[in-house]
C-alpha positions as CSV (number, residue, x, y, z in Angstrom):
1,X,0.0,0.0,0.0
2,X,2.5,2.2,0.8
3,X,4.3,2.3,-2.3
4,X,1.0,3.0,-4.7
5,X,0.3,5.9,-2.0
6,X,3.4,7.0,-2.5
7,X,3.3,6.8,-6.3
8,X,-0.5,8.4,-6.0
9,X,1.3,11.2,-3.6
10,X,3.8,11.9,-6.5
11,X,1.3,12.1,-9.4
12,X,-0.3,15.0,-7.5
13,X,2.4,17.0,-6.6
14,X,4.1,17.0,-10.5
15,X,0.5,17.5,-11.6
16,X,0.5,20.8,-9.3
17,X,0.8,24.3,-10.8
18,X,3.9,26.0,-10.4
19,X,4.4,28.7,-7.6
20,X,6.9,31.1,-7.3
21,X,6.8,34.0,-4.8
22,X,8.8,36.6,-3.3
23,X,7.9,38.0,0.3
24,X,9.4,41.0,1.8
25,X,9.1,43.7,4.2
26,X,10.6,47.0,4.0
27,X,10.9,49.8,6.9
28,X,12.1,53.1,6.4
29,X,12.3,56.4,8.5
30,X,11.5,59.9,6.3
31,X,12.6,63.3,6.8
32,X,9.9,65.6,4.5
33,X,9.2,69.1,4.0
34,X,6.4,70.2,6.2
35,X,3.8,70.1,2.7
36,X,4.1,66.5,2.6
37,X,2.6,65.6,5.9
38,X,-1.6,65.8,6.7
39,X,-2.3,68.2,9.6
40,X,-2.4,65.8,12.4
41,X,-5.1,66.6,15.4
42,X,-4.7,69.3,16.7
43,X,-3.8,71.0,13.7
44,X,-0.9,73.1,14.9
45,X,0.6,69.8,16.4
46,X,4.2,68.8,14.9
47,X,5.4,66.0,13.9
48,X,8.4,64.4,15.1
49,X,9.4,61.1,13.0
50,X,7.7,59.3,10.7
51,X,8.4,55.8,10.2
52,X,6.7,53.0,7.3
53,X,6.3,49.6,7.7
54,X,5.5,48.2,4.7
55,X,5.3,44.3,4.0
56,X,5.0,42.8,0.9
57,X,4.0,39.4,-1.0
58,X,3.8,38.3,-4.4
59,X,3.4,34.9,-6.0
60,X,2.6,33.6,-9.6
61,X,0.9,30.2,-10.3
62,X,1.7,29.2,-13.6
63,X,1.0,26.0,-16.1
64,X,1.4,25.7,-19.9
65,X,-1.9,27.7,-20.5
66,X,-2.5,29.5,-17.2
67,X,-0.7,32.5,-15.5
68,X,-1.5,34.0,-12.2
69,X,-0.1,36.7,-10.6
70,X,-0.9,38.6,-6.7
71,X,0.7,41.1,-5.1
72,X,-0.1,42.6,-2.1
73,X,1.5,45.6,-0.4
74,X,0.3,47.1,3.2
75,X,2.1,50.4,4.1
76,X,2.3,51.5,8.0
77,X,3.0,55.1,8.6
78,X,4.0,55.2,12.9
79,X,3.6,59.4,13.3
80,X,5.3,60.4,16.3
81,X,3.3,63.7,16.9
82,X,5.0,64.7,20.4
83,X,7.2,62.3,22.6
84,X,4.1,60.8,24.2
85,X,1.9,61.1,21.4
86,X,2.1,58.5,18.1
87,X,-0.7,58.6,15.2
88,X,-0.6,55.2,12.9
89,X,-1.9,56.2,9.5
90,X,-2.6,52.5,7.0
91,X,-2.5,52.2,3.3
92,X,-2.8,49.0,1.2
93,X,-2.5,47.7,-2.3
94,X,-3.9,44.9,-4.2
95,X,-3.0,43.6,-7.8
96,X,-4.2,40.7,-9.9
97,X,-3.1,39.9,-13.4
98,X,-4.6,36.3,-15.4
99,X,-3.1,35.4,-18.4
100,X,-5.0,32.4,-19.9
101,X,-3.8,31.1,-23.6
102,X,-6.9,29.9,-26.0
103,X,-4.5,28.8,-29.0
104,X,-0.6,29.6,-29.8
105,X,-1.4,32.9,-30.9
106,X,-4.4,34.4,-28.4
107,X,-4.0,35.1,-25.5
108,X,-6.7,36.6,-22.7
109,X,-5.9,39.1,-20.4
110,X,-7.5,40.3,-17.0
111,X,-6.4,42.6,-14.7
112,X,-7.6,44.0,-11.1
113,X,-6.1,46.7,-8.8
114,X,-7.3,48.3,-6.0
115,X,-5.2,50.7,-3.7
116,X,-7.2,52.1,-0.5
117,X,-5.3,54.6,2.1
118,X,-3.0,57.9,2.7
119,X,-0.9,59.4,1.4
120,X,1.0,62.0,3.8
121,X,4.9,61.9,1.6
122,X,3.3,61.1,-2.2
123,X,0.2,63.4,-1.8
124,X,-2.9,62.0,-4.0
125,X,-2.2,63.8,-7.8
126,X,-4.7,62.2,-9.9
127,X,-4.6,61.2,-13.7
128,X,-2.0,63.8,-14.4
129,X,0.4,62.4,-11.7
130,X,1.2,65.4,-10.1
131,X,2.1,66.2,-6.4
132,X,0.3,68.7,-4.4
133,X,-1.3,68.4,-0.7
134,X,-4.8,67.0,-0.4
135,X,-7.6,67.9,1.8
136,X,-6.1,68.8,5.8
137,X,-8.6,66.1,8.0
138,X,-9.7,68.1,11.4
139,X,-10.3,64.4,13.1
140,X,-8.0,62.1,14.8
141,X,-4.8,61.2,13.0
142,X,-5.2,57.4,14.5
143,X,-8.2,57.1,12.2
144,X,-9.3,57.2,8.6
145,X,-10.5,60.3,7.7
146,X,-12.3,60.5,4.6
147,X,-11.1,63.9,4.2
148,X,-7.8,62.3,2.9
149,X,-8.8,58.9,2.4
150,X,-7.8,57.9,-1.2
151,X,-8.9,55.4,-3.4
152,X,-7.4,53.5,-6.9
153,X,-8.9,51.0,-8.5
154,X,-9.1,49.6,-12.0
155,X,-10.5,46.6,-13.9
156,X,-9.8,45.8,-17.2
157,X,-10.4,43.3,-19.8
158,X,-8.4,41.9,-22.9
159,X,-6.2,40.3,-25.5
160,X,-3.1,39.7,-27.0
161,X,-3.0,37.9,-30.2
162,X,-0.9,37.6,-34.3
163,X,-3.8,36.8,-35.7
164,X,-0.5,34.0,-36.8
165,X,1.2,36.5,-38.9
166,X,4.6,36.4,-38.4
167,X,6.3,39.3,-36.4
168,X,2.7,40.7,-36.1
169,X,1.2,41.5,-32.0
170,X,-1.7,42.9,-31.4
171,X,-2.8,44.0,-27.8
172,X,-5.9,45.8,-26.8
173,X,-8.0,46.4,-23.8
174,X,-10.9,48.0,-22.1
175,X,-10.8,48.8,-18.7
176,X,-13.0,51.0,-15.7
177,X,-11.1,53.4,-13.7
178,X,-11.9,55.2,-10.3
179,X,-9.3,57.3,-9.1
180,X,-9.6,60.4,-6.3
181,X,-10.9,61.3,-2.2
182,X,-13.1,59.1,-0.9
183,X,-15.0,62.9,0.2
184,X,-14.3,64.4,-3.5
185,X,-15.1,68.0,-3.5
186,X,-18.5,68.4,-5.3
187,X,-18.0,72.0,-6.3
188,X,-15.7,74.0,-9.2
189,X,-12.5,74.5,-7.0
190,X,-11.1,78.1,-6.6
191,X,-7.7,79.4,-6.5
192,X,-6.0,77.9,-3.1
193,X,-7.8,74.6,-2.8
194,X,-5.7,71.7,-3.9
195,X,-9.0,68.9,-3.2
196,X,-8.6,66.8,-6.3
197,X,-12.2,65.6,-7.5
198,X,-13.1,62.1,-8.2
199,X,-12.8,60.7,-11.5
200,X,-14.9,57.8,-13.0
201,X,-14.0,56.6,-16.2
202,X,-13.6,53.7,-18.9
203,X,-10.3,53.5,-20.6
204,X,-9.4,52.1,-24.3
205,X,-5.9,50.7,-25.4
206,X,-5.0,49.5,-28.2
207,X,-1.6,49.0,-30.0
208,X,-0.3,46.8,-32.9
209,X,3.2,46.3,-33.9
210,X,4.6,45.0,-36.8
211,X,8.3,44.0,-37.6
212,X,8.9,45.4,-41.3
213,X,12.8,44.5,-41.0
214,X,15.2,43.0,-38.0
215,X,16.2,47.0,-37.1
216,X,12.6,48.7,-38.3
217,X,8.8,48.4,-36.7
218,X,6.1,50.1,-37.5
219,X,3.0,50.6,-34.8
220,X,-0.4,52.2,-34.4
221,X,-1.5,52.9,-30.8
222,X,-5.4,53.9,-29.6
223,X,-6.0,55.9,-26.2
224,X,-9.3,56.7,-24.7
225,X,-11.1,57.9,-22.1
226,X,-14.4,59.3,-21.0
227,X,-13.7,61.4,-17.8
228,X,-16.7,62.1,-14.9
229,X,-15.5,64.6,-12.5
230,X,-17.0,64.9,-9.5
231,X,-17.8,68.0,-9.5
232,X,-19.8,68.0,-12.5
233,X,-17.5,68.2,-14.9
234,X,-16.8,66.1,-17.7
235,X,-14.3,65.6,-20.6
236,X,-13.3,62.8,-23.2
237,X,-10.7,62.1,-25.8
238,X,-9.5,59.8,-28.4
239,X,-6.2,59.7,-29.1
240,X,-4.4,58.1,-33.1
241,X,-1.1,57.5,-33.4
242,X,1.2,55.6,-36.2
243,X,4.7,55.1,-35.1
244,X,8.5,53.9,-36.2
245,X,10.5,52.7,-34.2
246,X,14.2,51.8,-35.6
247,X,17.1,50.1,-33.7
248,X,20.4,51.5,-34.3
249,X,21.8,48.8,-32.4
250,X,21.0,46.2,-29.7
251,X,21.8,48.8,-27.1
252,X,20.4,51.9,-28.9
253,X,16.9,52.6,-30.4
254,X,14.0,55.5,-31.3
255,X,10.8,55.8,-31.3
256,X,8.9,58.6,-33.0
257,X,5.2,58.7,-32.6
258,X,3.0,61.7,-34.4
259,X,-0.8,61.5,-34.2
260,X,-4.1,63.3,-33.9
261,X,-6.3,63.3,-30.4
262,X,-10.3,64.4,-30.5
263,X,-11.9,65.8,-27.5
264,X,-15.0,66.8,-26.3
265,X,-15.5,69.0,-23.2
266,X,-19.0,68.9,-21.4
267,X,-20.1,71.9,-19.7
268,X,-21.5,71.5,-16.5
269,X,-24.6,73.9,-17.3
270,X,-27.4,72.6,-19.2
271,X,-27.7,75.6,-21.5
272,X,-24.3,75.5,-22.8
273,X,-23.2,73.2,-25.8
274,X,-20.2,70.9,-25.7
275,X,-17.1,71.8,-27.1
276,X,-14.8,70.1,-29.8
277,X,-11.6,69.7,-29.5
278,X,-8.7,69.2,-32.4
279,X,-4.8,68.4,-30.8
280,X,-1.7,67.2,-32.8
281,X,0.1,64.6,-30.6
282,X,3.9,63.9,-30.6
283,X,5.9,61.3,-28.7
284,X,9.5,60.4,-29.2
285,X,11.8,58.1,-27.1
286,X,15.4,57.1,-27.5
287,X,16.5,54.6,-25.3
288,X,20.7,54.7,-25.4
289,X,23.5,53.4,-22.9
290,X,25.8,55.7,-20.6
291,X,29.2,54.9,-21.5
292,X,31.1,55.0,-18.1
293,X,34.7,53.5,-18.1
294,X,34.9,50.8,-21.1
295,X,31.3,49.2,-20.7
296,X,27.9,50.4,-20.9
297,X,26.4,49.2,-17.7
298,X,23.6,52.8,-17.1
299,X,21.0,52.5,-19.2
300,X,19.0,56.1,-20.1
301,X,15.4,56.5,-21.2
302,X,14.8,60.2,-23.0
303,X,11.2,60.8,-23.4
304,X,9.1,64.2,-24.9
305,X,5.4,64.5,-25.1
306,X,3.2,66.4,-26.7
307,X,0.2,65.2,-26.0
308,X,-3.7,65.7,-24.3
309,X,-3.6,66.6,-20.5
310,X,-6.9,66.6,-17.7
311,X,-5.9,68.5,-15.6
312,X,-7.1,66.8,-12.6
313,X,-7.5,69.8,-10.3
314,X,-9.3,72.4,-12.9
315,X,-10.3,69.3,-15.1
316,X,-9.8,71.5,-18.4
317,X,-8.6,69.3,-21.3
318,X,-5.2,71.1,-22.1
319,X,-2.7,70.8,-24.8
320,X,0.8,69.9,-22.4
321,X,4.6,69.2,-23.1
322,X,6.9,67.1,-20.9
323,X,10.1,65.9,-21.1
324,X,11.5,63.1,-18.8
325,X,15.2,61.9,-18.9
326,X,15.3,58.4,-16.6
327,X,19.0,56.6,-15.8
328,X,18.9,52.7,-14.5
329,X,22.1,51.1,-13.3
330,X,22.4,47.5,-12.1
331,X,25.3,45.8,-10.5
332,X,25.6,42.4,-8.9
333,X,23.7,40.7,-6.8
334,X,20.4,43.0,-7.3
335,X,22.1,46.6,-6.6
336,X,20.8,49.3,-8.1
337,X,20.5,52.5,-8.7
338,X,17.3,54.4,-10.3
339,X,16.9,58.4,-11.3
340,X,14.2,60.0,-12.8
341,X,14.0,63.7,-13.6
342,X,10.4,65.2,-14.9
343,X,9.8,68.6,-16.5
344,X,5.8,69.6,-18.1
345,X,4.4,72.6,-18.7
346,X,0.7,73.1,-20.3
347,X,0.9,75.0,-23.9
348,X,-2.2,77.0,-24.0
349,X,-3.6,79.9,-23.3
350,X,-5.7,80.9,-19.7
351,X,-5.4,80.1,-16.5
352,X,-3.1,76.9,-17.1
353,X,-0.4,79.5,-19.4
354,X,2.4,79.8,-16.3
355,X,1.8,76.1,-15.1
356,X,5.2,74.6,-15.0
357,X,5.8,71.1,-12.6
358,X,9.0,69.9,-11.8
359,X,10.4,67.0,-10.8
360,X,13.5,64.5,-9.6
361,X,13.6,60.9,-7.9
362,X,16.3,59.0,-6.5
363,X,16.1,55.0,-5.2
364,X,19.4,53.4,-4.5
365,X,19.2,49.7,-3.2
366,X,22.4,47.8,-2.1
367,X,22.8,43.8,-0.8
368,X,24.3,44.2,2.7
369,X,27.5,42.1,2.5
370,X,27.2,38.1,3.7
371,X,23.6,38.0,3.1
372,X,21.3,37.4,0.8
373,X,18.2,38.4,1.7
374,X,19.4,42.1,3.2
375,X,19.4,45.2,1.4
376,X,19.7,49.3,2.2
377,X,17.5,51.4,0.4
378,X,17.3,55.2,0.4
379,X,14.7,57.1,-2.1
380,X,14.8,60.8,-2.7
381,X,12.1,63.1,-4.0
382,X,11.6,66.8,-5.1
383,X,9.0,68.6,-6.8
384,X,8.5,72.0,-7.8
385,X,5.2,72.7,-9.2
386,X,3.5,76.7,-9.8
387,X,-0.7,75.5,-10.2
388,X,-3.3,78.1,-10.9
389,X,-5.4,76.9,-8.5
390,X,-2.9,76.2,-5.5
391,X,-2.1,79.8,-5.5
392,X,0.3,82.4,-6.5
393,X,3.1,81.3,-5.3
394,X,5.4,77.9,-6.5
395,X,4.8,74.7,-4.5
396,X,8.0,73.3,-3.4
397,X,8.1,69.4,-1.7
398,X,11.0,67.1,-0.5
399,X,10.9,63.9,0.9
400,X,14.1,61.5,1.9
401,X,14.3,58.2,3.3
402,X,16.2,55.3,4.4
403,X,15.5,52.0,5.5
404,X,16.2,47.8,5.5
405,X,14.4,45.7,3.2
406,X,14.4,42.0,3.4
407,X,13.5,39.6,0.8
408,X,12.8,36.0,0.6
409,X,12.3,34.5,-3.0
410,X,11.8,30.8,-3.8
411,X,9.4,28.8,-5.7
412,X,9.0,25.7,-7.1
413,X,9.9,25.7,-11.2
């Protein structure tokens, strides 16, 4: 008996799916400009340290036909408001991706994610990704307030597919987006409030790509959306753009995208008529090594848009330019070291015509030596950002942090 047990035993673990997964925990301690922090209770209370605890898993089942993949993230912010006073502030993440292959050449694809929390250090910025303060709570710090309270979440739906031409892909999908305060502001926002309104939306993108040569390919992307503000607004667009992108090299390529995008701006009055919109769109990327001593081991991402832009605090469908220059070095055993740098500025006319945001990022991570699951990490961020609706004056923000992360990675292959 015990040998067909053992033999039954056997059968169902190699008939199993596959697992891999990675846990980890990360804690840091922050040093921030006064901006980045919510007004704890009461409000002209300072803060002394902050510290995040942040633990982390993710895991992917797998089989010939079948991919699975869960992450989840829970963030711990320990406040130390005076030296017998501490405020505990909670933000997590969720994310879900399934991957399921019909034939050799189609491919289903669904995706969920849903982030629920604060954020004191990367204040909410909505679609547009920018960084100002949100809403200042009045309640306790050790709870929720829905005055800050900040919500993500996205579901989408689709494929990828060759229809079985060679060096043909084809990926589209169609997804539904809410992203803002749980206690949105329900009015038009003057100058001096920086309460981002809720958005409600559903999303389109599509993009083909074709290999014409072993160095040329040509592509045609589709962007979407139809934008409910909530306060009342409500703007949409839909974006064409053919592309070329050639590889000088294996190291070194560009991408040049012109289009067209077509909006339509609602007005929130019933009398008024909507609006139509015309915008050319431009996007170019080179992606090109950093030659430091006689190898190429930084890697550097130039990127400039011309594109569509809701702006998430005024919601006006502007016309905006950014340009973004992003370096990547990686060493041995997982070091790193990341940098980002971020300039936009809105080409148009009215209230958005001085608008200018800037930004920088910096994330080192090093293995501690005789260990492998150890690893220091520092990030760095600044932004400088002059809003029409903030105020008058340029917003500047800094955060810094260090901390330990440990990792554990294994899996069964």
């Amino acid at each position: 008996m015990a040998l067909p047990a053992l033999a039954l035993g056997w059968l169902l673990v190699a008939s199993a799916p596959a697992v891999k997964y990675k846990a980890s925990a990360r804690i840091e301690t922050i040093t921030r400009s006064k901006l980045l922090t919510e007004q704890v209770f009461p409000a002209s209370t300072k803060v002394l340290n902050d510290i995040i605890l942040a633990p982390r898993l993710e895991s992917t089942l797998y089989t010939n036909l079948l991919e699975v993949k869960f992450v989840y993230e829970s963030q711990f912010l320990l406040r130390q408001v005076t030296k017998s006073n501490r405020a505990l502030e909670f933000q997590q993440s969720v994310y879900t991706r399934t991957d399921y292959k019909i034939r050799r050449d189609l491919t289903l694809l669904a995706v969920h994610t849903t982030t629920l929390g604060k954020f004191p250090f990367e204040a909410y910025g909505g679609a547009g990704q920018i960084n100002l303060p949100v809403n200042q709570p009045t309640t306790n710090a050790n709870a929720l307030s829905s005055g800050s309270a900040y919500i993500y979440t996205e579901t989408a739906a689709g494929f990828l597919t060759s229809l079985g031409i060679k060096r043909l892909t084809i990926v589209g999908t169609l997804g539904w987006i809410v992203n803002g305060l749980l206690d949105p502001p329900v009015r038009p926002l003057r100058r001096g409030s920086a309460a981002y309104p809720q958005q409600r939306y559903p999303e389109l993108r599509f993009q083909t790509i074709y290999g014409a040569t072993r160095r040329d390919y040509l592509s045609f992307s589709v962007y979407g959306k139809d934008v409910s503000f909530s306060t009342g607004n409500r703007d949409a667009y839909l974006q064409f753009a053919p592309g070329l992108l050639h590889q000088f090299s294996p190291l070194v390529d560009l991408t040049v995208e012109p289009g067209i995008a077509l909006g339509r701006v609602y007005p929130r009055r019933p009398d008024e008529l909507p609006e139509n919109r015309v915008m050319p769109t431009l996007e170019t990327t080179l992606n090109a090594p950093v030659p430091i001593g006689h190898h190429w081991p930084v890697k550097a991402k130039v990127r400039a848009r011309y594109v569509p832009y809701m702006d998430p605090l005024s919601t006006q469908l502007i016309p905006r330019a950014d340009i973004g220059l992003d370096l990547e070095w990686k060493g041995r055993r997982e070091a790193k070291i990341l940098g980002k740098l971020r300039y936009a500025r809105p080409l148009t006319s009215g209230i958005h015509s001085d608008d200018e945001e800037t930004k920088m990022e910096v994330e080192p991570l090093y293995p501690l030596p005789l260990s492998r699951y150890l690893f220091l990490q520092g990030k760095g961020t600044f932004s400088w950002i002059n809003h029409a609706v903030v105020g008058t004056q340029p917003v500047v923000q800094w955060y810094t942090s260090v901390g330990l992360v440990v990792r554990y990675d294994r899996g069964r292959l």
